[in-house]
Structures are given as structure tokens and as C-alpha cells.
TITORZA-750239 format. One line per field, with one value per atom (N, C-alpha, C): residue number from 1; residue in one letter; x, y, z. Coordinates in nm, 3 decimals. Layout:
// TITORZA-750239
i <- NUM;...
aa <- a;...
east <- X;...
north <- Y;...
up <- Z;...
// end
This chain:
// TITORZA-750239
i <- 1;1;1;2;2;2;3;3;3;4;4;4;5;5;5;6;6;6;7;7;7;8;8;8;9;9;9;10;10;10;11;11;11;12;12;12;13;13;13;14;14;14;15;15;15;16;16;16;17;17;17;18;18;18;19;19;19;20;20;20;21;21;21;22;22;22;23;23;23;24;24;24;25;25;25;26;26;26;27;27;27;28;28;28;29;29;29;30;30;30;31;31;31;32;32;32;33;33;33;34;34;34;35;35;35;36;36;36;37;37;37;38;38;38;39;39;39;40;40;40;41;41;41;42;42;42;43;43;43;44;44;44;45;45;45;46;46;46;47;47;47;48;48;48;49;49;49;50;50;50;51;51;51;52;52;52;53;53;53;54;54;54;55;55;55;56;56;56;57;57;57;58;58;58;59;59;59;60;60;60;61;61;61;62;62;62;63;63;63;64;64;64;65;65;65;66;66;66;67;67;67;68;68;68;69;69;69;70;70;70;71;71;71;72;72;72;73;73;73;74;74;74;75;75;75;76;76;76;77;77;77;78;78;78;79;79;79;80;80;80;81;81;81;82;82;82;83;83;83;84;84;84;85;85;85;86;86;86;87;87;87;88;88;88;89;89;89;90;90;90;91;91;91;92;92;92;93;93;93;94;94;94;95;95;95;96;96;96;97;97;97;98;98;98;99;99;99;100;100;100;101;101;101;102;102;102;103;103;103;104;104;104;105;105;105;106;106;106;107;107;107;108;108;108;109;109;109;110;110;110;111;111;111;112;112;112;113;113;113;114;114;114;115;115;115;116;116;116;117;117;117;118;118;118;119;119;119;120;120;120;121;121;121;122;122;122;123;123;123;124;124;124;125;125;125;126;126;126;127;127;127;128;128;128;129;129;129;130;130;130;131;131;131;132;132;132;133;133;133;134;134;134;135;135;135;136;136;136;137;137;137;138;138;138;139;139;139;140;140;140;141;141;141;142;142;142;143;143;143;144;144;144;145;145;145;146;146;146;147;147;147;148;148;148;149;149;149;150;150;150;151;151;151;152;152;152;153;153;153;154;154;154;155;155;155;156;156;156;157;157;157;158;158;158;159;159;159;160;160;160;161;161;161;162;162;162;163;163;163;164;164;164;165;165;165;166;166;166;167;167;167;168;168;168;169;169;169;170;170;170;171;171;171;172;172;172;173;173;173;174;174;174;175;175;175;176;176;176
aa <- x;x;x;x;x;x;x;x;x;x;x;x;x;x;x;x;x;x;x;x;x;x;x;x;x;x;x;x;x;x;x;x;x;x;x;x;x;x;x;x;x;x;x;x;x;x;x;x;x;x;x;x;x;x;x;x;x;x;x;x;x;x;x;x;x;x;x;x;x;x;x;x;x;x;x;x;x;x;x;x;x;x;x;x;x;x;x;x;x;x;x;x;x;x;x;x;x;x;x;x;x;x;x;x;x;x;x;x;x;x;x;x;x;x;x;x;x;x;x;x;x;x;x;x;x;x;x;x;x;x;x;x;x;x;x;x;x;x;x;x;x;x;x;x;x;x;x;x;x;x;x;x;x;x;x;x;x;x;x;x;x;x;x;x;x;x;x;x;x;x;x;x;x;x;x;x;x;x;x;x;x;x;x;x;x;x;x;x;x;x;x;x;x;x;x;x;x;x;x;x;x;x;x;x;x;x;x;x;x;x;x;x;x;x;x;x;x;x;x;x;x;x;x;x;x;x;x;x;x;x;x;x;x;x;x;x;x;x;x;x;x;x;x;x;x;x;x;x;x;x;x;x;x;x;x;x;x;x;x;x;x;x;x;x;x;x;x;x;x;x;x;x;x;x;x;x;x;x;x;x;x;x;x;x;x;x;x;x;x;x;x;x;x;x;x;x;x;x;x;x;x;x;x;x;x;x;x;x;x;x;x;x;x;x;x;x;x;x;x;x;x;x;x;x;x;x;x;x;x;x;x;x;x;x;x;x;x;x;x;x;x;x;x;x;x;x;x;x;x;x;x;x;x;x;x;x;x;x;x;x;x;x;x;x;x;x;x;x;x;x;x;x;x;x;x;x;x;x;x;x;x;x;x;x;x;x;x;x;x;x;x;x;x;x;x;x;x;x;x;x;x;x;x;x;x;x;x;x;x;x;x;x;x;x;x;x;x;x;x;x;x;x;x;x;x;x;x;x;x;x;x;x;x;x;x;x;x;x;x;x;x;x;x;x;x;x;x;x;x;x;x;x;x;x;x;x;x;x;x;x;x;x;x;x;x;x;x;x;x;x;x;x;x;x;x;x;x;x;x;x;x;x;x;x;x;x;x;x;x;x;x;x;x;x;x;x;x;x;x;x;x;x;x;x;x;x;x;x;x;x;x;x;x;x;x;x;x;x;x;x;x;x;x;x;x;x;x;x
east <- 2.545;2.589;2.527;2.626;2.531;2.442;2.396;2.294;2.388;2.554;2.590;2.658;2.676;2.752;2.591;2.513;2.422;2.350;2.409;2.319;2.470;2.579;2.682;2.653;2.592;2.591;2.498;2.367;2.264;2.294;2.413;2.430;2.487;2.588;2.680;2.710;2.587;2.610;2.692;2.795;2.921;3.027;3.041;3.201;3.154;3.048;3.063;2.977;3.005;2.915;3.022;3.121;3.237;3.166;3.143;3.113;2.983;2.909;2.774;2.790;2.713;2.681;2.531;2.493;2.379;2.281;2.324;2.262;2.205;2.245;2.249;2.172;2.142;2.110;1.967;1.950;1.829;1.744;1.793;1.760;1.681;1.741;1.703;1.588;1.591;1.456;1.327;1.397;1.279;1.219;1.321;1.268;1.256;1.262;1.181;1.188;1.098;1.040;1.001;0.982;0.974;1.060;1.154;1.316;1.362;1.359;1.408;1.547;1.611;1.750;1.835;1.749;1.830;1.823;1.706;1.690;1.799;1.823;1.925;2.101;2.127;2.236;2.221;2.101;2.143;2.138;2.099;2.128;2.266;2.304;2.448;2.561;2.495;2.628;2.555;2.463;2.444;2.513;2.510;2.596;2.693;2.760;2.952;2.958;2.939;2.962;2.931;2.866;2.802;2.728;2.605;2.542;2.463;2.383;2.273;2.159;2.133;1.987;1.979;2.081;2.089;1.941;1.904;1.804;1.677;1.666;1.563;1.529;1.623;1.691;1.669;1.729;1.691;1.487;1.463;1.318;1.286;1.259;1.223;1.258;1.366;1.418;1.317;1.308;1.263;1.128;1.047;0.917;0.910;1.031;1.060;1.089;1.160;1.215;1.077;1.127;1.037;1.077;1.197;1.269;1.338;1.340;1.363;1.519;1.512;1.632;1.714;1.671;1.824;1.871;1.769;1.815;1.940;1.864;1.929;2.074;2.098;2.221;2.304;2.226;2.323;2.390;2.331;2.358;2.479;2.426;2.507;2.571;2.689;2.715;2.844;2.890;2.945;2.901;2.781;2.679;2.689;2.627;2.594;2.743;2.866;2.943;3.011;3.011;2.982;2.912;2.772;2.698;2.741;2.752;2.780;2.709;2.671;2.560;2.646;2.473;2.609;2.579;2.722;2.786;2.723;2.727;2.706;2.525;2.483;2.361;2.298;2.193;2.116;2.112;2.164;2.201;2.146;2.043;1.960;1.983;1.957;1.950;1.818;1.813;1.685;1.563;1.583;1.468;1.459;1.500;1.452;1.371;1.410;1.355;1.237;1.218;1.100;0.958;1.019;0.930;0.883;0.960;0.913;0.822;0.866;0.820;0.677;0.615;0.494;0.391;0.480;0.364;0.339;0.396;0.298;0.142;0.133;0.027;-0.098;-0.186;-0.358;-0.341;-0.447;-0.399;-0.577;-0.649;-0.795;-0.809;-0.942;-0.960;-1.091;-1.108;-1.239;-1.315;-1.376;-1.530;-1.487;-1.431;-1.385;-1.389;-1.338;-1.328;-1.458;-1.532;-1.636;-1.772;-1.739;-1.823;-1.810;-1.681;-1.629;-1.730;-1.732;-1.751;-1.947;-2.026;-2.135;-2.173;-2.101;-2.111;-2.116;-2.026;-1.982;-2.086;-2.156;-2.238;-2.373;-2.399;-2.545;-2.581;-2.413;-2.428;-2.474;-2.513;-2.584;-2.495;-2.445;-2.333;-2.422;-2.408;-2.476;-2.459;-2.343;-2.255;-2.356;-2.374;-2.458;-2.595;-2.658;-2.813;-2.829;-2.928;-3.007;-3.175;-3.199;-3.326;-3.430;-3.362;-3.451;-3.454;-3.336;-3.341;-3.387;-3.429;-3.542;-3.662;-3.730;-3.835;-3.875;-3.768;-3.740;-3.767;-3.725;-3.737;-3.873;-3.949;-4.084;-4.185;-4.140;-4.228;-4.217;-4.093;-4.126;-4.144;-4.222;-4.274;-4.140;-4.028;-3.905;-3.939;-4.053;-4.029;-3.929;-3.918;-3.801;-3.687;-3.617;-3.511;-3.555;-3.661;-3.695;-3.710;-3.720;-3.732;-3.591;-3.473;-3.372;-3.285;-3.322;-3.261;-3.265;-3.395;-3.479;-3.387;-3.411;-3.283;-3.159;-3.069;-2.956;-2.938;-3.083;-3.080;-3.136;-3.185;-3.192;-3.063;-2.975;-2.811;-2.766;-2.786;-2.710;-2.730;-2.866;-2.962;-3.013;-2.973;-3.078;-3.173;-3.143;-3.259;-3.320;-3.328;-3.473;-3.509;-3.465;-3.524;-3.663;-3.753;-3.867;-3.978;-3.911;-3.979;-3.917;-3.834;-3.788;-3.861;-3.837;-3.912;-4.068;-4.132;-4.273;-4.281;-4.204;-4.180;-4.185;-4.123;-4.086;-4.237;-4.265;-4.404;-4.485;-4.548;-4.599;-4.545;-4.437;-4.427;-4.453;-4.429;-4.461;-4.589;-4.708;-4.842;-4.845;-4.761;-4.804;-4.773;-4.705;-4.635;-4.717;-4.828;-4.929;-5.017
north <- 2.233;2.286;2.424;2.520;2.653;2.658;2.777;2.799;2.782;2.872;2.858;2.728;2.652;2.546;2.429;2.464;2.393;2.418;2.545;2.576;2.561;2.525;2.492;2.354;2.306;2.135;2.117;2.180;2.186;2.227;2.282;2.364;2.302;2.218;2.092;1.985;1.852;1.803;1.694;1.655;1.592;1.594;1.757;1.761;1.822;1.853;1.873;1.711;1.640;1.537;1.481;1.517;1.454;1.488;1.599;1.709;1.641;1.544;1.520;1.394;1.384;1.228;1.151;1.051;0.981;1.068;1.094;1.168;1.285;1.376;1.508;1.491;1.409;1.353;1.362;1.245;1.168;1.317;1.428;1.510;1.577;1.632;1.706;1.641;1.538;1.452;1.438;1.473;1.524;1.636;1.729;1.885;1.939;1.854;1.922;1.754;1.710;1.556;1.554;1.676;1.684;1.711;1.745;1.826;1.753;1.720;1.625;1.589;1.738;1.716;1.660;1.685;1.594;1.446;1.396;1.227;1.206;1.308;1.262;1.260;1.365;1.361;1.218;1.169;1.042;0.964;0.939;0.807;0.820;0.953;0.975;0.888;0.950;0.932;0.745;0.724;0.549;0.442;0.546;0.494;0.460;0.600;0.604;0.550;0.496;0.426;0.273;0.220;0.125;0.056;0.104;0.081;-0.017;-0.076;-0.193;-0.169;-0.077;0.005;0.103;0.107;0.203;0.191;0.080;0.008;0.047;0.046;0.098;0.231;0.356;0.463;0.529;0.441;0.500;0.452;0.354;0.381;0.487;0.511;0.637;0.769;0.774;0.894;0.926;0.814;0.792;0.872;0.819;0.924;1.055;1.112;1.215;1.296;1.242;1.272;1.346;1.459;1.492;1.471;1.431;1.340;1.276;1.113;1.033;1.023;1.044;1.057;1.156;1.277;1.342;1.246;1.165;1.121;0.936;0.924;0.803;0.879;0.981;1.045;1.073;1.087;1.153;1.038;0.902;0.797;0.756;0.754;0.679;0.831;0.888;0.966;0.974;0.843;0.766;0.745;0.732;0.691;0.859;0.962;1.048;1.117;1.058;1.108;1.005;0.888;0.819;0.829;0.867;0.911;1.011;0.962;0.992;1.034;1.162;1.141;1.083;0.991;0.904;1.009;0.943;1.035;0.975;0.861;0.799;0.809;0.881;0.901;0.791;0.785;0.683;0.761;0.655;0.697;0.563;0.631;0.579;0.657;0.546;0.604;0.686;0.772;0.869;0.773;0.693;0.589;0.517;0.453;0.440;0.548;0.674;0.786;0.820;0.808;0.824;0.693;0.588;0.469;0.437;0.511;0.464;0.657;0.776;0.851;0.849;0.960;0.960;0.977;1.091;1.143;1.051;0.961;0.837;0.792;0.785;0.715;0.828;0.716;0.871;0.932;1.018;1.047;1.091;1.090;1.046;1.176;1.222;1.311;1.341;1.527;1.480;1.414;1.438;1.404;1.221;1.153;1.011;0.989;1.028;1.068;1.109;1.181;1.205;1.098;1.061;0.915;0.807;0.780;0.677;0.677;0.814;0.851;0.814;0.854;0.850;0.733;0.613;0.481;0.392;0.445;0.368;0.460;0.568;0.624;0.554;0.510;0.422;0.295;0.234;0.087;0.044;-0.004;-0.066;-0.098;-0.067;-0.058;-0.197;-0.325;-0.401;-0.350;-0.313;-0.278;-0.153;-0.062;0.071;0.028;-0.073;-0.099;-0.150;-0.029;-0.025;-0.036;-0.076;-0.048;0.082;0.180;0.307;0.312;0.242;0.281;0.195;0.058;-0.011;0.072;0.109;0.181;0.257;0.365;0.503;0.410;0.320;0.227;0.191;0.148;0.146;0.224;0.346;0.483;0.546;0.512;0.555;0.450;0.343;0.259;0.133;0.198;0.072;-0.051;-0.131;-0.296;-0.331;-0.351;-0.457;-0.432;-0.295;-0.252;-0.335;-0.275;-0.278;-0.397;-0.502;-0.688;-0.699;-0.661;-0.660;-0.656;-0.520;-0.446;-0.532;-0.606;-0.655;-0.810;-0.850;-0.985;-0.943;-0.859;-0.797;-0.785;-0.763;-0.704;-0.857;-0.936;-1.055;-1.165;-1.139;-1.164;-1.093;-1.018;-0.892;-0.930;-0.895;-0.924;-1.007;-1.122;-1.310;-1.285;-1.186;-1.188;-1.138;-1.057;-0.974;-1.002;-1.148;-1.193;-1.237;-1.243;-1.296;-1.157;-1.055;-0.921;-0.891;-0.921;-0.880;-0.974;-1.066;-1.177;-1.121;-1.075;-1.052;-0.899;-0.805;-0.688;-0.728;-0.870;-0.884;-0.993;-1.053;-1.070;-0.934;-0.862;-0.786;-0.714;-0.680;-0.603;-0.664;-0.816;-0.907;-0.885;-0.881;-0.849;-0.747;-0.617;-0.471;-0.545;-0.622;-0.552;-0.671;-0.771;-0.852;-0.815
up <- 3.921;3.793;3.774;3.713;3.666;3.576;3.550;3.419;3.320;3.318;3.202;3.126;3.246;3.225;3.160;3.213;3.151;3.006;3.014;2.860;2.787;2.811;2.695;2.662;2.773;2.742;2.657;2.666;2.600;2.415;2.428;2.292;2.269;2.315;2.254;2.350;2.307;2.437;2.413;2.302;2.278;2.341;2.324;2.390;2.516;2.593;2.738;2.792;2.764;2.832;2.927;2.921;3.057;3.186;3.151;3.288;3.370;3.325;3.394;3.412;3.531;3.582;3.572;3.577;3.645;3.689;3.808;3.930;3.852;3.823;3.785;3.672;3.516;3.447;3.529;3.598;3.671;3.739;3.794;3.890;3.746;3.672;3.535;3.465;3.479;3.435;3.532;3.604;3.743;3.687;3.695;3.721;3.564;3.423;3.312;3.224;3.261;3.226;3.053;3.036;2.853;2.789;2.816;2.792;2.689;2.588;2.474;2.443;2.488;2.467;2.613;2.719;2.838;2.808;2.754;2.745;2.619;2.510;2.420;2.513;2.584;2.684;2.757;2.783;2.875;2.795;2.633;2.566;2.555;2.518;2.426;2.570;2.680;2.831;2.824;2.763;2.850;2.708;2.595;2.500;2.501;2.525;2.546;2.688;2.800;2.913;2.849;2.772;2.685;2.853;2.874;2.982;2.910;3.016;3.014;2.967;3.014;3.001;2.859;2.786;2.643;2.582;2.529;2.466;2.522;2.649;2.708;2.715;2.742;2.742;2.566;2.533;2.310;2.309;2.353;2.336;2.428;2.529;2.591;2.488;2.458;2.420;2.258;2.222;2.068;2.125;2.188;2.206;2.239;2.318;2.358;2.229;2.127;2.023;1.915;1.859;1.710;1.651;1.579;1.486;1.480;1.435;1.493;1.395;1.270;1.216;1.263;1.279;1.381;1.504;1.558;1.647;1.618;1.512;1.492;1.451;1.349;1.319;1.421;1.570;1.717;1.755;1.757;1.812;1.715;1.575;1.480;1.386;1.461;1.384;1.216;1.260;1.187;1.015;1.021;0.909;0.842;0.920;0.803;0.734;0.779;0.741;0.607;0.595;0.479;0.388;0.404;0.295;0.199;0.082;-0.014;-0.124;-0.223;-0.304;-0.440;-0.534;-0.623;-0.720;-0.784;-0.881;-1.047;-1.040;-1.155;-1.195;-1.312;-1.298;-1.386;-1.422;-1.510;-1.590;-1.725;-1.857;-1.942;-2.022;-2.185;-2.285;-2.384;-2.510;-2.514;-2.605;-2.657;-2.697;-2.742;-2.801;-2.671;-2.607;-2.479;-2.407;-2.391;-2.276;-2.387;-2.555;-2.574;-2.538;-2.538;-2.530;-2.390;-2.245;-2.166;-2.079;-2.176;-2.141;-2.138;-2.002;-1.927;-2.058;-2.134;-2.219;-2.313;-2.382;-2.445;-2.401;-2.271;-2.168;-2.222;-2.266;-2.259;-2.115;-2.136;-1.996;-2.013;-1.882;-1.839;-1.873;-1.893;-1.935;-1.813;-1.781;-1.664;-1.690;-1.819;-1.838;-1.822;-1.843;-1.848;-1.699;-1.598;-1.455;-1.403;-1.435;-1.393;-1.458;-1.555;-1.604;-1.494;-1.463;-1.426;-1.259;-1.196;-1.046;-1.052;-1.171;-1.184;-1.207;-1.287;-1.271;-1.144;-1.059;-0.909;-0.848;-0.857;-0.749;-0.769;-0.908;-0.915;-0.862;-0.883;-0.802;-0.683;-0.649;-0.525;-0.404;-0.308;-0.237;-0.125;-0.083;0.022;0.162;0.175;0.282;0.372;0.304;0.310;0.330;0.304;0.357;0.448;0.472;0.676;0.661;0.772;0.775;0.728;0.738;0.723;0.530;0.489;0.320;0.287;0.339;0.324;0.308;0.427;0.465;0.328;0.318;0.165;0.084;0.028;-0.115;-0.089;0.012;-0.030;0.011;0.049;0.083;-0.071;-0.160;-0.297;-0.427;-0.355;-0.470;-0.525;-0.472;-0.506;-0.478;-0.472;-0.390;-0.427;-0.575;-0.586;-0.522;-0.488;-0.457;-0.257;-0.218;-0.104;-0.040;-0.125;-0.114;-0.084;-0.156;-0.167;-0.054;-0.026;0.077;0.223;0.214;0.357;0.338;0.266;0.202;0.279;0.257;0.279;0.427;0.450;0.548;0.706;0.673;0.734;0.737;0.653;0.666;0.762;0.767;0.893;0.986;1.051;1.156;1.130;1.181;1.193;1.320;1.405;1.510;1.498;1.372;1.347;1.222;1.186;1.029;1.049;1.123;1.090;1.068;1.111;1.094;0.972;0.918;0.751;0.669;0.717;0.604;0.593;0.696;0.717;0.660;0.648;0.545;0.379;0.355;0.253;0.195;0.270;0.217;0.181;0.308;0.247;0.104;0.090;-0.047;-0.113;-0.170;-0.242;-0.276;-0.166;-0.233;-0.270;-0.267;-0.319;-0.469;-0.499;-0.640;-0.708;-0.676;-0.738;-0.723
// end
């Protein structure tokens, strides 16, 4: 095949797809393996032949593909020509569109938003305690936090609960 005969196919590969075979198809997938629009030429030719392998051929192609809806539109060109936009719009009364309008709703205000963020940042997260913020909680006098933590923290690690439990005594005597 020529260059030009190949770049018409490429530019419309509907009405020149008579012109190509299998072979020629298969050779092109050799020699530019990323080519997106040759793997759409071989779904379109394994379509219209209604081959065996389509199914296999549309998944390949689907990855090859950057969009998968142009591609479903090539296959199924049928569909975008039915689509229709509707005509009939959604229609309420005024006392309806005032009762369900946005602007009724409070609406948060920062400082409410920023309350809200300073509440959840004080809480005690379990998930987040390690050994070392153990350690911090009682390098600054926290036991109770630091008893806690070591608790939390012998759930986690059962093979190193007898060295937590033995952390958690000692603090026990700091704080008597």
C-alpha cells in the first residue's frame, strides 16, 4: 500500500476499509504497535466481517484507546445519531423553586469550619499512636496520655506487650 493510500485510510477509515486485509492490518501492528487508529481499523474490519476474535480485538483496542467513548461511538455509530437532546424541560411552580431553593440552607460560615477542623485536630486519633509519641507524652510529663498510648499500643504489638506493660508500670509510679 502507498503513503497516500494509507493516510486516506487513516483520515477515513470507514469508507476506505474495503481496501485492507488481515495481513496488511497484522504487518502495521508490527511496524507502529502504538498506532491507536490501526487497532480501531482492525476492530472496525473484525466488526463488519463479524469475526470471532472482535471481543478480544475491542479489549485490546480499548487500552490502545484515549477515549473510550469516541471509541464506543466508532463501533456503535448508530447510537450517537438517535440521541436526541430533550425538549421538554422541568417545570414548577414559583413556591416550589422557592422552598426547595439552595439559598434557604445556612450556609457554614469559616469561622464554624474552622471550629469544626480545631475540634477534630484535638481528638485523640488511636490509629496514629506509635511508640515514639508514647516516648514524647512522657518526656513531657503526659503519663496519663502516655499509659494510654502504651495500652493502644500492646493491642497492636502483642509481641512486644510485656515491654509496654513494663513502660506502663513504671509511669504508674511517676504519677504516685
Amino acid at each position: 500500500m502507498k503513503k497516500t493510500d494509507f493516510n486516506q485510510l487513516i483520515k477515513s477509515p470507514k469508507t476506505h476499509l474495503n481496501q485492507v486485509n488481515k495481513t496488511t492490518i497484522k504487518l502495521w501492528l508490527k511496524k507502529f504497535p502504538y498506532c491507536e487508529i490501526i487497532y480501531q481499523i482492525d476492530l472496525l474490519k473484525s466488526k463488519k466481517n463479524n469475526d470471532i476474535d472482535f471481543y478480544e480485538k475491542l479489549q485490546i483496542t480499548s487500552l490502545y484507546s484515549k477515549n473510550r467513548k469516541n471509541l464506543f461511538l466508532l463501533i456503535n455509530p448508530d447510537i450517537s445519531k438517535n440521541k436526541t437532546p430533550n425538549s421538554k424541560k422541568n417545570t414548577h411552580s414559583f413556591t416550589d423553586w422557592l422552598r426547595n431553593s439552595k439559598g434557604n440552607t445556612p450556609k457554614k460560615t469559616p469561622e464554624f469550619i474552622t471550629e469544626t477542623n480545631i475540634k477534630n485536630s484535638i481528638k485523640d486519633n488511636d490509629n496514629l499512636t506509635t511508640e515514639t509519641l508514647a516516648k514524647i507524652y512522657t518526656e513531657q510529663g503526659h503519663y496519663e496520655r502516655a499509659i494510654q498510648a502504651y495500652k493502644i499500643l500492646c493491642l497492636k504489638y502483642p509481641k512486644k506487650s510485656g515491654f509496654f506493660a513494663n513502660q506502663i508500670d513504671f509511669l504508674k509510679q511517676k504519677i504516685t
